[in-house]
N, C-alpha and C positions, 0 to 999 in steps of 0.2 A: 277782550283780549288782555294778556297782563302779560305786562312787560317787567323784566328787573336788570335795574343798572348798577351793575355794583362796579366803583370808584371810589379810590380816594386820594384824590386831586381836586381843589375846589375848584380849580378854573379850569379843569376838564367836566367836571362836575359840570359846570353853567354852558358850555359847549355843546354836549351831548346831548344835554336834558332840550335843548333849543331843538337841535337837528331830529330828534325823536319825536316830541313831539308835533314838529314842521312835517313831518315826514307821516305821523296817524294823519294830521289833517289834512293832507292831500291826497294820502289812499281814502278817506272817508271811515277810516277804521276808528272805530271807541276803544278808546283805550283806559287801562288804570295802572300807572306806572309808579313802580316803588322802587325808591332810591338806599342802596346798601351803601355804607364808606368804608366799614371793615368785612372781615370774612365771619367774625361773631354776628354781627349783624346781618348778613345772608345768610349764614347759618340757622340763624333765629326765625329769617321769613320764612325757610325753607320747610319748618314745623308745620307752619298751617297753610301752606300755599305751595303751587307745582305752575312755575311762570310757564308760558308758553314760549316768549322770546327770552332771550335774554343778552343784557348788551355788557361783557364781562372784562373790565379791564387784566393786561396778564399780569405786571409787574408790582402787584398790589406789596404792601409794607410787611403784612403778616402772612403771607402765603403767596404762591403761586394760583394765579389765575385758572391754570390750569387741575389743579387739585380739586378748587373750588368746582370746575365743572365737571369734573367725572363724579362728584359727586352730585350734582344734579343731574348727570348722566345715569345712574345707579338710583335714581328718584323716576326719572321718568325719559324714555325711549324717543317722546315725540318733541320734546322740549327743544325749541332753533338756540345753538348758541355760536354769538357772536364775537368775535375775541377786538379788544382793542390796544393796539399797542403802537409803542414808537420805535419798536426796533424789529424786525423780519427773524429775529433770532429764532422764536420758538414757533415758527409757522408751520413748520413740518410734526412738531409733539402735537401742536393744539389739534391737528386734521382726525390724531388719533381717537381725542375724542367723539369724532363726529360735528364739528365746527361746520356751521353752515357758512361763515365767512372771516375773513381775519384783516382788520382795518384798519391802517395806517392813523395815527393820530396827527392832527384834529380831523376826525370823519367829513369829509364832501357831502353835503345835500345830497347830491345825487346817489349817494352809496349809502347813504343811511335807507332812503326810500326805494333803493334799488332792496333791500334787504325785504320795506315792508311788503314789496310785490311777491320776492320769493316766496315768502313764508303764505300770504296768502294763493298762491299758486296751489304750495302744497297739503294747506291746509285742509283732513280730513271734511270729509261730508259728516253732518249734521248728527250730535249724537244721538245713540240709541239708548232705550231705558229700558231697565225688567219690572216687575210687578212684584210687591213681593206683599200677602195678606199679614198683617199682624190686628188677632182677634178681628173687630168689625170696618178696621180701614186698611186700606191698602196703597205700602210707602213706594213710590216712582225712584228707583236708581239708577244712575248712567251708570250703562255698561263698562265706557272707559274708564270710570274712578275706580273697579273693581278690583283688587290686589288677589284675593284668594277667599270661597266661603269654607267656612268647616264646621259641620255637626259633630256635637257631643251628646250623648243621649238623645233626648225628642229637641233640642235646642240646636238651632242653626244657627250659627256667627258669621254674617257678610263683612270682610273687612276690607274699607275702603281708604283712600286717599285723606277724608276727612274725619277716620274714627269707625267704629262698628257697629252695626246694625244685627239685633238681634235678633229672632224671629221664630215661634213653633213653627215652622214649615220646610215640606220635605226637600231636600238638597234636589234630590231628581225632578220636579217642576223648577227649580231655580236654575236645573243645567240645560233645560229644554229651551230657556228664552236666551242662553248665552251663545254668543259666537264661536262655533266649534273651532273657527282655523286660529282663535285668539287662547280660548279656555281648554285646561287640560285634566281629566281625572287622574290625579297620581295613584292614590289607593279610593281606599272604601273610605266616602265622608271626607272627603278631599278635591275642591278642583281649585285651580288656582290660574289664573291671565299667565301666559308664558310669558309675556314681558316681565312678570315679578320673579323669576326663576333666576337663580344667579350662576348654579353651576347643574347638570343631569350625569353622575361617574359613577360605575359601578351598582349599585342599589339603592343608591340614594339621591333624593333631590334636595337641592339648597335653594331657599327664598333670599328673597334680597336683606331679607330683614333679620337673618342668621339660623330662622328655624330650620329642620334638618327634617327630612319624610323618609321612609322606607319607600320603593317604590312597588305599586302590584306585580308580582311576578308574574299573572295572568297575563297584563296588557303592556311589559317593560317592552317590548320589543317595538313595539304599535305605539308607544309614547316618546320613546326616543325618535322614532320615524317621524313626529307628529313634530319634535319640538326642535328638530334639527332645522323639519322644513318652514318651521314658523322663523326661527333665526334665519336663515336665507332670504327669506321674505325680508325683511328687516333692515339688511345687506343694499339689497335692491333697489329699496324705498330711498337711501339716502346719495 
């Protein structure tokens, strides 16, 4: 489980980091917790890592708290964020993000480890991986670090959470082992995790990462159907 506290208060600092992890060792959860002080420095982790909790001070010196987490909101859908503050002021913006909790400073024992039962309450079942042949071996990828694959000639590009995977192999075996109510064909040589879609308007689809699609006029109907009800889903979940 990976946790990230981004603070910059030392002696909230030495508070939290106590109650966090008092709180893995009592659920029995392994954890690997990384401490941010500025928002460059989350910014930074945020390149090679997609935390799962995270415990986010609001009234941070260079940004708001909350900035900081829509854009880990806009990284990844399933990520718990937790807000800490000393004033109720922004309780109602932070929820916008999808806030799993918002915590009075100095956090209680009991509310830190109330958080860790949540998250493990709602924590997905166990992930799933596809197969993918390159020449004589064949690389295991989780399904959930998938952002979008795409073929260019005989070459297919899986792009994931930690960089891309190339591969001669056909897009249609790589769509067969994927989650239909997750993954979506936009066009031809195109499917992409609806959680990575940022906007679906008119003909076109937006990824989170700014690329821009046409979308097939054969199946737009049947794909907007598809990504609506994947967002409602989503809704639901939290």
């Amino acid at each position: 489980m990976k946790v990230l506290l981004c603070e910059d208060n030392s002696a909230d600092i030495k508070k939290a980091r106590e109650q966090i992890e008092a709180a893995a060792e009592a659920c029995r959860e392994e954890m690997a917790l990384e401490i941010c002080e500025t928002a460059e420095a989350c910014r930074a982790y945020l390149k090679g890592e997609v935390p799962d909790l995270v415990f986010m001070d609001i009234f941070m010196a260079e940004i708001s708290g909350v900035v900081l987490a829509r854009e880990i909101r806009d990284l990844s859908a399933d990520a718990q964020i937790v807000f800490l503050t000393s004033s109720n002021e922004f309780a109602a913006e932070s929820y916008e993000v999808g806030a799993m909790d918002y915590i009075l400073k100095p956090p209680a024992q009991s509310q830190v480890k109330k958080v860790f039962e949540n998250y493990m309450k709602t924590r997905k079942s166990p992930s799933r991986y596809i197969l993918v042949k390159r020449g004589r071996d064949e690389v295991k990828i989780e399904e959930a670090g998938i952002l979008y694959v795409r073929t260019t000639g005989n070459e297919t590009s899986i792009y994931t959470k930690t960089g891309v995977i190339r591969a001669y192999y056909p897009l249609r075996e790589i769509e067969k082992q994927l989650d239909d109510h997750c993954f979506l064909r936009i066009r031809k040589g195109l499917v992409t995790n609806m959680g990575y879609i940022k906007t679906m308007e008119g003909d076109y689809c937006v990824l989170k990462n700014g690329e821009e699609y046409a979308i097939s006029r054969k199946n737009k109907a049947e794909n907007r159907k598809k990504f609506y009800a994947y967002q409602f889903s989503q809704i639901e979940r939290r």
